[in-house]
Backbone bond lengths (Angstrom), bond angles and torsions (degrees), N, CA, C in turn:
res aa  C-N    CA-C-N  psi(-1)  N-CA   C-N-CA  omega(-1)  CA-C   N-CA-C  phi
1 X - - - 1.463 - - 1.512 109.68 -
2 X 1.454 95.26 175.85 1.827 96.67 -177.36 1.439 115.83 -74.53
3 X 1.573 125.66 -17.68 1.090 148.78 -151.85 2.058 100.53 -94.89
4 X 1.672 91.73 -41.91 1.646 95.72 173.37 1.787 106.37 -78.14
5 X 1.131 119.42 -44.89 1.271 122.25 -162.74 1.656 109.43 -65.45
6 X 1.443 101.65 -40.13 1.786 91.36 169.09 1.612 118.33 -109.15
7 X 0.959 121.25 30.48 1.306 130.24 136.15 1.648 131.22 -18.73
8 X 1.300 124.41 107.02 1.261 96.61 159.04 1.498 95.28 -162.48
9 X 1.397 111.87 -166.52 1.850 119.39 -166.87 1.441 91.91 -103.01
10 X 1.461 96.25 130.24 1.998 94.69 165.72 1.344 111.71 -132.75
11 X 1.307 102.14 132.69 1.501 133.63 -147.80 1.163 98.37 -76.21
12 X 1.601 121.71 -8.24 1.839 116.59 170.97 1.324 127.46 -78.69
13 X 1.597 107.93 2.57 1.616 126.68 -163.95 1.301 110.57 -92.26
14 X 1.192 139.30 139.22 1.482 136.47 161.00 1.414 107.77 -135.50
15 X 1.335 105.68 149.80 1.393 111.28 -43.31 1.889 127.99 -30.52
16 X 1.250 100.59 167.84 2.114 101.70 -157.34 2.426 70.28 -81.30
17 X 1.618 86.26 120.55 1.555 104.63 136.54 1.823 122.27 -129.49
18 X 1.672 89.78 -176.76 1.485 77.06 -169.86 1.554 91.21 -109.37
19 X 1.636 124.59 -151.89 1.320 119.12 -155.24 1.274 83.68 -116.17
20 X 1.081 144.98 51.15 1.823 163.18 144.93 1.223 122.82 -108.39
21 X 1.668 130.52 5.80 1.322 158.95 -145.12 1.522 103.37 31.99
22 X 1.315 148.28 22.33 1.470 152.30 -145.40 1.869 88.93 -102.07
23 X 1.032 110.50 140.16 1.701 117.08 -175.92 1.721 92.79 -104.56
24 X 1.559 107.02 136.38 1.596 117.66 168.39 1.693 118.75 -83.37
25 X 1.178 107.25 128.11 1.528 94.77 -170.12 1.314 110.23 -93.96
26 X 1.532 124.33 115.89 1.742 140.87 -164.56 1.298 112.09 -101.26
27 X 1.477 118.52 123.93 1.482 124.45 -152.00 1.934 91.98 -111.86
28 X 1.444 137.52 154.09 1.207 113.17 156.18 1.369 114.92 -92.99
29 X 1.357 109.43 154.24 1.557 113.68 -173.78 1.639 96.67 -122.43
30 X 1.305 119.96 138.01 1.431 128.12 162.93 1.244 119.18 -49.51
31 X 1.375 111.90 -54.11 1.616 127.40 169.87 1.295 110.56 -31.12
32 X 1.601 117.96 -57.60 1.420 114.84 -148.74 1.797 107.72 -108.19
33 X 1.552 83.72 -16.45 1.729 93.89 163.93 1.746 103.97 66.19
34 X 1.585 102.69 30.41 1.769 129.54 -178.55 1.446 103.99 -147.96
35 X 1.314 99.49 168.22 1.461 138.15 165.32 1.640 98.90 -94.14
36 X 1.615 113.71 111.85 1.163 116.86 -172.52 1.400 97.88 -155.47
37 X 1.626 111.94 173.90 1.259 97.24 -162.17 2.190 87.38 -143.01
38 X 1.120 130.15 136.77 1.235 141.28 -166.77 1.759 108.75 -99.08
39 X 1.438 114.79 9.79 1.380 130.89 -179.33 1.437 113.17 -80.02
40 X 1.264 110.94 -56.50 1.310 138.91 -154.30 1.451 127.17 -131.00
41 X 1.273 137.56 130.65 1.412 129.94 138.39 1.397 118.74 -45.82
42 X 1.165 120.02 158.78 1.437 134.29 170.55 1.921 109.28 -123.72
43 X 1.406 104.79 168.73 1.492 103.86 -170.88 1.758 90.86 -136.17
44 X 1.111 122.54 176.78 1.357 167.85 -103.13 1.207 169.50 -157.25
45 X 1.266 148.63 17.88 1.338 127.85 -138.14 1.302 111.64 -148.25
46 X 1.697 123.96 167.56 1.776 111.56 173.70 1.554 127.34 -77.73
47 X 0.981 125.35 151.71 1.357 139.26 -171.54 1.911 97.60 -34.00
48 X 1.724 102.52 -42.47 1.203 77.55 -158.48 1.293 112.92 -120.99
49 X 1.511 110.43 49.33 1.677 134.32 167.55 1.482 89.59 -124.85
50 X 1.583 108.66 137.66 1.289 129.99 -151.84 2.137 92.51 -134.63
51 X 1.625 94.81 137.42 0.733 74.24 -166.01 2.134 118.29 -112.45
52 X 1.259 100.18 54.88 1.601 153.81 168.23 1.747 99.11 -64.93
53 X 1.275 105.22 -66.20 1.116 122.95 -162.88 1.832 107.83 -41.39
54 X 1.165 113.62 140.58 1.335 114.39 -178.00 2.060 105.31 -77.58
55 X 1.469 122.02 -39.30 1.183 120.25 177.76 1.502 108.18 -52.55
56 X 1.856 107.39 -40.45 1.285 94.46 -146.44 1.615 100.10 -97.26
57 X 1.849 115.08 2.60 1.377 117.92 169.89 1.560 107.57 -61.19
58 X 2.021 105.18 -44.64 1.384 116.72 -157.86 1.837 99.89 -64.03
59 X 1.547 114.24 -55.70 1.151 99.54 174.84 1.669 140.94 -66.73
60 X 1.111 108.25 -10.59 1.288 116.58 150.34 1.795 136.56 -66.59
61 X 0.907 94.07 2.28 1.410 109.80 -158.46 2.051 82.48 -132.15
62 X 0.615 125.97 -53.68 2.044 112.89 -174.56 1.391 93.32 -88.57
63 X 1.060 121.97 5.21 1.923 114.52 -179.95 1.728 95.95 -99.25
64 X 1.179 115.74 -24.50 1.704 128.25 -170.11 1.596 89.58 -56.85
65 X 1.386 105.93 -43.09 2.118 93.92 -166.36 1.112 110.57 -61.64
66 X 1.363 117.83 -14.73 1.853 112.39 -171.71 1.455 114.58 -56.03
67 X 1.455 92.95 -27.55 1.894 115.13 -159.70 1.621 88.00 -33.99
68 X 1.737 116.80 -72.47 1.782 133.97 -154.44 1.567 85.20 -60.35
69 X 1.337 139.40 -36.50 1.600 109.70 -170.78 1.248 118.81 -111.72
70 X 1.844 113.38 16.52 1.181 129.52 134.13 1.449 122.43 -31.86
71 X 1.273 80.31 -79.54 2.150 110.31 -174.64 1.543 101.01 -66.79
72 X 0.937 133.05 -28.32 1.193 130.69 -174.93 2.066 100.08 -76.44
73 X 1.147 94.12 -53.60 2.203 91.31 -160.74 1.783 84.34 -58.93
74 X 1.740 116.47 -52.78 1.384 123.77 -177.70 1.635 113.45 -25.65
75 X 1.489 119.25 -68.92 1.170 120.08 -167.73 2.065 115.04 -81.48
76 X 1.410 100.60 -15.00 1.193 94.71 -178.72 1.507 114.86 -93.28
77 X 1.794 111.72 -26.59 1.798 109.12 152.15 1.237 90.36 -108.87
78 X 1.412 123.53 107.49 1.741 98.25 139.08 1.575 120.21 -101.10
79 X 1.145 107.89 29.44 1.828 102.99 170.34 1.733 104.33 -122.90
80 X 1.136 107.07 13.53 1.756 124.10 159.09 1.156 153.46 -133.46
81 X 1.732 103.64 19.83 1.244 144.35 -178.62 1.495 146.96 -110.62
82 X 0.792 152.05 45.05 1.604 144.93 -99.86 1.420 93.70 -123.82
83 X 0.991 121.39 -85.94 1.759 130.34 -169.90 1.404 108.79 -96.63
84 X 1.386 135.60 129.58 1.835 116.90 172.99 1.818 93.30 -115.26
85 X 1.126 116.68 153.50 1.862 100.69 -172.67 1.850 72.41 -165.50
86 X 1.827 89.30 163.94 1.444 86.66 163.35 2.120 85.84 -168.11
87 X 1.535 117.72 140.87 1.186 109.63 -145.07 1.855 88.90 -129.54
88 X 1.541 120.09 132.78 1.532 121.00 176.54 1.170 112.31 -96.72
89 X 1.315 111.27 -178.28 1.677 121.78 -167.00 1.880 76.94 -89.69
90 X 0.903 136.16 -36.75 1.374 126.61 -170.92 1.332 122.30 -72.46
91 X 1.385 116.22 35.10 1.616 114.90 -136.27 1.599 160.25 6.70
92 X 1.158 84.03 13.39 1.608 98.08 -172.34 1.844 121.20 -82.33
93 X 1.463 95.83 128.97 1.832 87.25 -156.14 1.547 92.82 -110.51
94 X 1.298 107.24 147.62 1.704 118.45 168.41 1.275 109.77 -125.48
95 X 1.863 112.84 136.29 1.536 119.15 -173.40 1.012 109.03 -142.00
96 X 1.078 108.49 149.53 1.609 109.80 179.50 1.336 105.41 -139.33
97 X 1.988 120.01 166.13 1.465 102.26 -47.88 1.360 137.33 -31.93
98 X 1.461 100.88 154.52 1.482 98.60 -178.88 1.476 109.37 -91.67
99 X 1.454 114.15 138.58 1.497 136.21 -162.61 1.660 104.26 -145.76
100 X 1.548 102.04 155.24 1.447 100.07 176.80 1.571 110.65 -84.95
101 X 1.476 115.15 175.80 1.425 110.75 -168.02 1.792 90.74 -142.86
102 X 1.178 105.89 128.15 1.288 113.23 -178.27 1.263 139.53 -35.90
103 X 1.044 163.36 110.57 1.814 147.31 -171.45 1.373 99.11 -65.27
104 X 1.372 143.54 -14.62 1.817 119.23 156.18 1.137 118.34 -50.57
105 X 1.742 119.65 -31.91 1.215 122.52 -162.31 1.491 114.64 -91.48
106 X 1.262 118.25 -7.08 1.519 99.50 -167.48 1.502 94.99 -126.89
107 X 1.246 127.04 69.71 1.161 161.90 126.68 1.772 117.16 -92.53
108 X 0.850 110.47 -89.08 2.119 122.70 154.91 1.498 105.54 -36.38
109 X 1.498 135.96 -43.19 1.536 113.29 -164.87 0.871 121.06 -79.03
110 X 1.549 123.85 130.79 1.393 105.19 152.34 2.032 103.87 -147.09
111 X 1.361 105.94 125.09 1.168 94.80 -147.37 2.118 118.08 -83.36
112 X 1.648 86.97 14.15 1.341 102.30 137.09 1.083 153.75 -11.01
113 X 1.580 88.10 -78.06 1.385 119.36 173.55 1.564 126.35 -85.77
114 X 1.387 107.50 -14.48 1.347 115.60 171.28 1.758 123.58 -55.73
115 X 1.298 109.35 120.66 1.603 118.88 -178.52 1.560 113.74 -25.68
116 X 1.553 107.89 -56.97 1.686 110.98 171.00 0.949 116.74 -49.51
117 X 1.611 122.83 -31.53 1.484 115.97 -158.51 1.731 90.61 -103.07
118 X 0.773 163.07 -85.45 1.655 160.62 158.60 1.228 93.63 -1.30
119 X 1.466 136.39 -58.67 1.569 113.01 -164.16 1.592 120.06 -79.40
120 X 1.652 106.01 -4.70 1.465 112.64 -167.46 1.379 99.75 -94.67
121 X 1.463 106.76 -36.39 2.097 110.42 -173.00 1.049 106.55 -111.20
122 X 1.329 117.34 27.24 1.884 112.15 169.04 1.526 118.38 -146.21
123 X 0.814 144.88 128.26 1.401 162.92 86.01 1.478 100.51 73.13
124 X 1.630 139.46 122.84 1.667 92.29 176.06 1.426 90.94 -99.89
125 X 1.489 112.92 168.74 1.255 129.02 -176.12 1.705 132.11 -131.10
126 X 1.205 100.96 146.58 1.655 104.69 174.93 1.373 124.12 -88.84
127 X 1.473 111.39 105.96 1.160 118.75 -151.91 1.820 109.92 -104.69
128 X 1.269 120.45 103.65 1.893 100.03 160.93 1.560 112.18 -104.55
129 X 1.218 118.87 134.08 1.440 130.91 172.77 0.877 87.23 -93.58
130 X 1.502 122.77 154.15 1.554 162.11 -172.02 1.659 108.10 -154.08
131 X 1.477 95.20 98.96 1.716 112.12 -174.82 1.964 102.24 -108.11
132 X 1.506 86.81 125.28 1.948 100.89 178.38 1.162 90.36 -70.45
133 X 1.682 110.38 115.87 1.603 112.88 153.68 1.900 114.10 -111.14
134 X 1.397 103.17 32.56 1.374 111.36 161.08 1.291 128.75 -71.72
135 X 1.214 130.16 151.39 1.598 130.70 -149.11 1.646 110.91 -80.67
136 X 1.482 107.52 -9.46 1.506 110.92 168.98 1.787 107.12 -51.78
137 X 0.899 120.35 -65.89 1.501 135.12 -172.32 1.871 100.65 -55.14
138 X 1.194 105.36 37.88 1.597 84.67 -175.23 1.433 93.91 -100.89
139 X 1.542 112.70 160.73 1.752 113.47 -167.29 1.397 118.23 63.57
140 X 1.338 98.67 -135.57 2.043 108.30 -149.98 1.944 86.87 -54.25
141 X 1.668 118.70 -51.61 1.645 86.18 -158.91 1.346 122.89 -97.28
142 X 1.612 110.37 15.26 1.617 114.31 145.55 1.338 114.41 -69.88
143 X 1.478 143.48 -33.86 1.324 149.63 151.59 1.629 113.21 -16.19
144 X 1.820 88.60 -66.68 1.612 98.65 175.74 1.261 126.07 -39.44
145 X 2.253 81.36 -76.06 1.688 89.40 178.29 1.661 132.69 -17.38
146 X 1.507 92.78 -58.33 1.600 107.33 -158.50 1.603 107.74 -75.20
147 X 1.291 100.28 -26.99 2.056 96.67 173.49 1.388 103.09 -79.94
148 X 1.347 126.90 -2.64 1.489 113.34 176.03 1.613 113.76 -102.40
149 X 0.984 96.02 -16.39 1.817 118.59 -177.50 1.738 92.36 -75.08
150 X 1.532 118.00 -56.74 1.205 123.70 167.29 1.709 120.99 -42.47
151 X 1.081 101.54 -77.01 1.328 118.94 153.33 2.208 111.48 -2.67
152 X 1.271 93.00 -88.23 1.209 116.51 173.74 1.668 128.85 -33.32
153 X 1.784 90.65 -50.99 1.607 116.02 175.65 1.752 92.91 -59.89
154 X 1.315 112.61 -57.48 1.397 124.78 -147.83 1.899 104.54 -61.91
155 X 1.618 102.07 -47.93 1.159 100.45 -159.32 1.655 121.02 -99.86
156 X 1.683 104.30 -18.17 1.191 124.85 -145.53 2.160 84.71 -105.30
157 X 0.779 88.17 -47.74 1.816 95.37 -168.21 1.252 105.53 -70.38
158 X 1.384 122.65 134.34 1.442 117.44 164.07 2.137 111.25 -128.89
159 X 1.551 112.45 174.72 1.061 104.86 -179.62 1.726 130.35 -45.54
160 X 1.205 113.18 -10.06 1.253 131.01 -157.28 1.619 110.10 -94.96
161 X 1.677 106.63 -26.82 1.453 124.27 179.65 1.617 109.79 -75.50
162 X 1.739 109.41 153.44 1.225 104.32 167.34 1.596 111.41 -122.60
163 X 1.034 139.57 128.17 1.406 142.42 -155.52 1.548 108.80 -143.16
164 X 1.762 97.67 158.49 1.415 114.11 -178.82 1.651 83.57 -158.56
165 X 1.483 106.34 174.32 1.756 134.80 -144.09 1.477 103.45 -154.28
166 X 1.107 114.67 109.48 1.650 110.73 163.35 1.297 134.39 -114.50
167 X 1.397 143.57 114.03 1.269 117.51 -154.49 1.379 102.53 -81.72
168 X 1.444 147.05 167.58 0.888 133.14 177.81 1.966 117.09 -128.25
169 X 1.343 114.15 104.53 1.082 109.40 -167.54 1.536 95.95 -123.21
170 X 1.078 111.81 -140.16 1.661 153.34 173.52 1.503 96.26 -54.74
171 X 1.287 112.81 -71.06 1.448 121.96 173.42 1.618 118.22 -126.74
172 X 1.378 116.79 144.93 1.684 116.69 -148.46 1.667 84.04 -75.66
173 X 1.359 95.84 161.79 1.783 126.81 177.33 1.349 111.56 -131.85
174 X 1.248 112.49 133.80 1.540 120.02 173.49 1.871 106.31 -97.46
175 X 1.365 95.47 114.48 1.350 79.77 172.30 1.820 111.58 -107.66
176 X 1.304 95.38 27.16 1.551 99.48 169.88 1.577 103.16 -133.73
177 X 1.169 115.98 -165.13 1.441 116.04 156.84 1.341 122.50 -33.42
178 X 1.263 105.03 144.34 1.485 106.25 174.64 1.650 129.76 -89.67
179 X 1.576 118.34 98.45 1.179 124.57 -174.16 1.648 118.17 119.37
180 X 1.559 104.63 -25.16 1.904 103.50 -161.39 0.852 103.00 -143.22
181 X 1.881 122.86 147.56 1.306 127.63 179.56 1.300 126.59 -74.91
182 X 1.585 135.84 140.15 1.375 108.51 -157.65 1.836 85.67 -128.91
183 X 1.209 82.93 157.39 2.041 84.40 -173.62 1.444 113.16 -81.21
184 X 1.501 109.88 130.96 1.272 114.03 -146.43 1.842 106.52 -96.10
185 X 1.783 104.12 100.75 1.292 119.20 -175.16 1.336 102.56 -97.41
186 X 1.451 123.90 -169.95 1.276 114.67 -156.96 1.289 75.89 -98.10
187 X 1.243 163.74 -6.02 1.453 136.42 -171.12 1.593 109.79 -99.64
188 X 1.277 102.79 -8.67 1.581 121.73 -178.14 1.340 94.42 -88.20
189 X 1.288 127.05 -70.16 1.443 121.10 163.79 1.344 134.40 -49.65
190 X 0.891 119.26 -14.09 2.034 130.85 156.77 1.514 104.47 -75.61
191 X 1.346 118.06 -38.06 1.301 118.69 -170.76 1.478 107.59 -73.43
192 X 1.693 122.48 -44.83 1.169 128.91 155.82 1.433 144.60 -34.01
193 X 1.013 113.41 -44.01 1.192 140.79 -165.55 1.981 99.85 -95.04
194 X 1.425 122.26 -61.91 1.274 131.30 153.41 1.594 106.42 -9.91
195 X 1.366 118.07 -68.68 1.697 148.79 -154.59 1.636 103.86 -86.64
196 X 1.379 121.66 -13.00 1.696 135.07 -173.00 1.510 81.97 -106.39
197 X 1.541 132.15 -41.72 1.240 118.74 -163.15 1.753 118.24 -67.22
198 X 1.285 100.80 -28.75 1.790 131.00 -144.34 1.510 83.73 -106.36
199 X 1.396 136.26 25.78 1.446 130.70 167.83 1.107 109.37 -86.72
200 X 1.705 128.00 113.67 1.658 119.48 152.75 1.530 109.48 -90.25
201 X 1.196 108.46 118.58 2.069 127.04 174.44 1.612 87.34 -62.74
202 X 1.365 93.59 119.85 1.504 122.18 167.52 1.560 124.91 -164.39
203 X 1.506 106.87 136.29 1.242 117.52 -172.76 1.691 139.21 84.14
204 X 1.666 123.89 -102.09 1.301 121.27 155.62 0.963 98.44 -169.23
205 X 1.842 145.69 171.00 1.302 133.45 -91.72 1.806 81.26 179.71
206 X 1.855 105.41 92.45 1.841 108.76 168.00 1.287 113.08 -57.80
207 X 1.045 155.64 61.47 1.319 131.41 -179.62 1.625 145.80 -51.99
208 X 1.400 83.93 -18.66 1.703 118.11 168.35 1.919 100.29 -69.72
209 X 1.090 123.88 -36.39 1.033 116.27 -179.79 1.488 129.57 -75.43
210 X 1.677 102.36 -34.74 1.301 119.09 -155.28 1.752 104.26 -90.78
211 X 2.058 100.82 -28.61 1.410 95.08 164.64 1.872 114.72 -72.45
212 X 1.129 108.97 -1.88 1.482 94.37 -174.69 1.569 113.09 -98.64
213 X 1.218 112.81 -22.38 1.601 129.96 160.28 1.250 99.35 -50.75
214 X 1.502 140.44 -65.03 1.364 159.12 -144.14 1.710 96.47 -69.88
215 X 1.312 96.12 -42.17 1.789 98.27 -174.18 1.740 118.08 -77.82
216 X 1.292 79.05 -14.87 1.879 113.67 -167.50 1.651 93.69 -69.90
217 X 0.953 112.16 -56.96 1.288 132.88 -155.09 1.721 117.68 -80.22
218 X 1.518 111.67 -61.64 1.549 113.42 132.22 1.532 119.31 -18.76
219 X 1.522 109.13 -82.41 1.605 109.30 -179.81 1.841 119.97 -26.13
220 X 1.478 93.63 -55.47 1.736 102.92 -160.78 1.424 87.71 -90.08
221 X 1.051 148.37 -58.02 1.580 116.71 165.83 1.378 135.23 -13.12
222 X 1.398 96.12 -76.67 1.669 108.33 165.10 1.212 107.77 -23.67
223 X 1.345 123.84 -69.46 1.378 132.69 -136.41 2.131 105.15 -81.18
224 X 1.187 95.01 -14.36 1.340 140.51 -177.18 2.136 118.37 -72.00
225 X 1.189 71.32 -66.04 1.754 89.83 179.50 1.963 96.43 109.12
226 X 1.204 120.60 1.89 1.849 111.95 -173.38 1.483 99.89 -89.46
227 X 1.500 99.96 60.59 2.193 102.74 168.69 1.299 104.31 -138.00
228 X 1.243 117.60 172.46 1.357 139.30 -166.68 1.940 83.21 -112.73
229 X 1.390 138.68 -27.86 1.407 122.01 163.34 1.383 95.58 63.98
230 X 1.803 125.28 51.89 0.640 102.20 140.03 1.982 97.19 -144.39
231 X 1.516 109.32 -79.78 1.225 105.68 -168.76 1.406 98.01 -83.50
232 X 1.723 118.29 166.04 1.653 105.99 163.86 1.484 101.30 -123.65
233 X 1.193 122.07 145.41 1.992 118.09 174.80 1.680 95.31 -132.66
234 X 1.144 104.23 142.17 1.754 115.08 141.01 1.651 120.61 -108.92
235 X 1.610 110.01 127.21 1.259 88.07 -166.04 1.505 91.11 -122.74
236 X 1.122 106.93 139.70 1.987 119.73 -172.28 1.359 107.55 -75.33
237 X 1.210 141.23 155.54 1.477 134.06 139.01 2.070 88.95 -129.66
238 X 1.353 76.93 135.66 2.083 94.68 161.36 1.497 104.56 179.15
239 X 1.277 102.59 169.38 1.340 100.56 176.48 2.030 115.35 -97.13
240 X 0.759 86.58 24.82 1.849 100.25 -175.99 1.279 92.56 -118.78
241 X 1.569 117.35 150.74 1.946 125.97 134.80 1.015 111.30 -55.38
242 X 1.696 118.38 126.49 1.365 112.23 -177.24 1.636 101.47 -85.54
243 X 1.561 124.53 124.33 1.228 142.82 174.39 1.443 114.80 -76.85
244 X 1.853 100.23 143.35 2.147 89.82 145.22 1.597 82.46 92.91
245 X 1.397 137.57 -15.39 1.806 120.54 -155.78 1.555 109.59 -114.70
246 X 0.961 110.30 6.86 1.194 123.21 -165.36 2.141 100.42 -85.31
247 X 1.245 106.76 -50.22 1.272 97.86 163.99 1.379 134.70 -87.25
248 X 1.305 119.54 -23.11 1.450 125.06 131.98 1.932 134.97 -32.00
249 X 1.401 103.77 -41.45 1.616 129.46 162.09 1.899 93.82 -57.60
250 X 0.539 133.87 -78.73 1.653 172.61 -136.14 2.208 93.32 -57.95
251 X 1.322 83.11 -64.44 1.862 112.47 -175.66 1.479 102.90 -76.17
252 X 1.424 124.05 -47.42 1.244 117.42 -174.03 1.750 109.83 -81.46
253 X 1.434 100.48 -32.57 1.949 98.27 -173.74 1.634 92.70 -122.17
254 X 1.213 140.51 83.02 1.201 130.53 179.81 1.431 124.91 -92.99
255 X 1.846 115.32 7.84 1.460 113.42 147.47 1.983 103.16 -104.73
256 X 1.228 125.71 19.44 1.029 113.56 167.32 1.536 116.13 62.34
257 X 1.757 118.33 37.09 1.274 118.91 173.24 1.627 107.96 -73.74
258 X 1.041 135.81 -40.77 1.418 147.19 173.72 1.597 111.77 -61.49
259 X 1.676 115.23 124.24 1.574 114.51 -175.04 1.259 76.03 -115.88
260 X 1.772 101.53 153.41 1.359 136.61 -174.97 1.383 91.46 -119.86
261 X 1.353 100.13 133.30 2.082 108.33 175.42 1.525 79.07 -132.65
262 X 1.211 114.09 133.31 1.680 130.01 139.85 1.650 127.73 -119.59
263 X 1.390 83.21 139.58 1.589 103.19 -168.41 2.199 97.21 -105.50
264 X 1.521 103.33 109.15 1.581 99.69 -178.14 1.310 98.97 -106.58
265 X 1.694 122.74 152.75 1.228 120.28 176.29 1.535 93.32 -135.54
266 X 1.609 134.13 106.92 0.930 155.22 168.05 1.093 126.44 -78.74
């Protein structure tokens, strides 16, 4: 039936059942320093992929074969094997052994967003953020801004990226190095994030300037060797549409290799 065929155990349950009401029986292992179980994979997913969905029935259901070459790599190394997982664009994650997974966590997960999974199915990229440090944003939606800017650093960037930060006021701010993209390690990204925190919103926000720094900066990289050589983005955060840049965009990138993402908080 349709009811057996998409079946499976989800690791958000406690105790872990599967979607047959059937309870998984979880052994503790020293190894894993859990209650886990050497039977089965377990599955996965974010709050707000449902699992209704016909993609996310189908991938649940062709992710089930992994189970036999789960158990199989498991028993033939088990002193070189630890976690086996494998994660879709549809979000749905399968792991083995199967173990329960906390209810703090599956609010925050989505394994999407996970560093392995971004650095394995994406592109790496040269990244400049451009943060509004104009005096509109003062209080609750500089608060925002900056946990999403965080956010972004945290989830979106991996070792593979090369990045720079500009604050954007009155007059441009480097909140990284001055001029070049630097590859974004976790101490580069602590350092980032530190420097997003330490923003006082003041004044009003050149933008004409800060995209031309941005191109500036790209350029002498390049010329440099400090890129990832492959995609390039600027990605905005402010609480305004940034105006007026579009023909400026136009003059500075005029085959449009550079994507613009903006993040507005209104």
């Amino acid at each position: 039936s349709s009811n057996n065929l998409n079946n499976y155990w989800n690791s958000f349950t406690h105790p872990l059942r599967s979607t047959n009401g059937s309870f998984l029986d979880l052994v503790y292992d020293d190894r894993y320093k859990d209650y886990i179980s050497y039977n089965t994979s377990v599955v996965n997913f974010p709050v707000d992929v449902f699992e209704n969905w016909t993609e996310v029935k189908n991938t649940i259901q062709w992710t089930k074969n992994l189970n036999a070459m789960f158990i199989e790599n498991q028993q033939s190394r088990p002193n070189n094997i630890y976690w086996q997982y494998i994660g879709t664009p549809q979000g749905v994650m399968r792991f083995y052994p199967g173990s329960e997974v906390p209810d703090t966590e599956r609010i925050k997960f989505d394994v999407r967003r996970r560093p392995w999974y971004t650095e394995g199915t994406g592109c790496p990229k040269d990244v400049i953020i451009l943060v509004d440090t104009s005096g509109s944003l003062d209080g609750f939606p500089a608060s925002l801004l900056k946990g999403t800017v965080r956010s972004f650093i945290e989830l979106i960037l991996t070792d593979s990226d090369f990045v720079n930060a500009l604050g954007v006021g009155a007059e441009i701010h480097h909140l990284l190095c001055d001029g070049l993209l630097q590859r974004s390690e976790s101490w580069v990204k602590k350092k980032l994030i530190n420097r997003i925190n330490a923003i006082k919103p003041n004044g009003t926000s050149d933008w004409m300037a800060a995209f031309r720094k941005s191109f500036e900066i790209f350029k002498n990289s390049q010329r440099l060797g400090a890129t990832a050589n492959c995609q390039k983005i600027i990605v905005v955060f402010s609480d305004k549409t940034v105006q007026h840049v579009n023909e400026l965009v136009s003059k500075l990138d005029p085959d449009r290799k550079v994507r613009i993402n903006a993040f507005s908080f209104v």
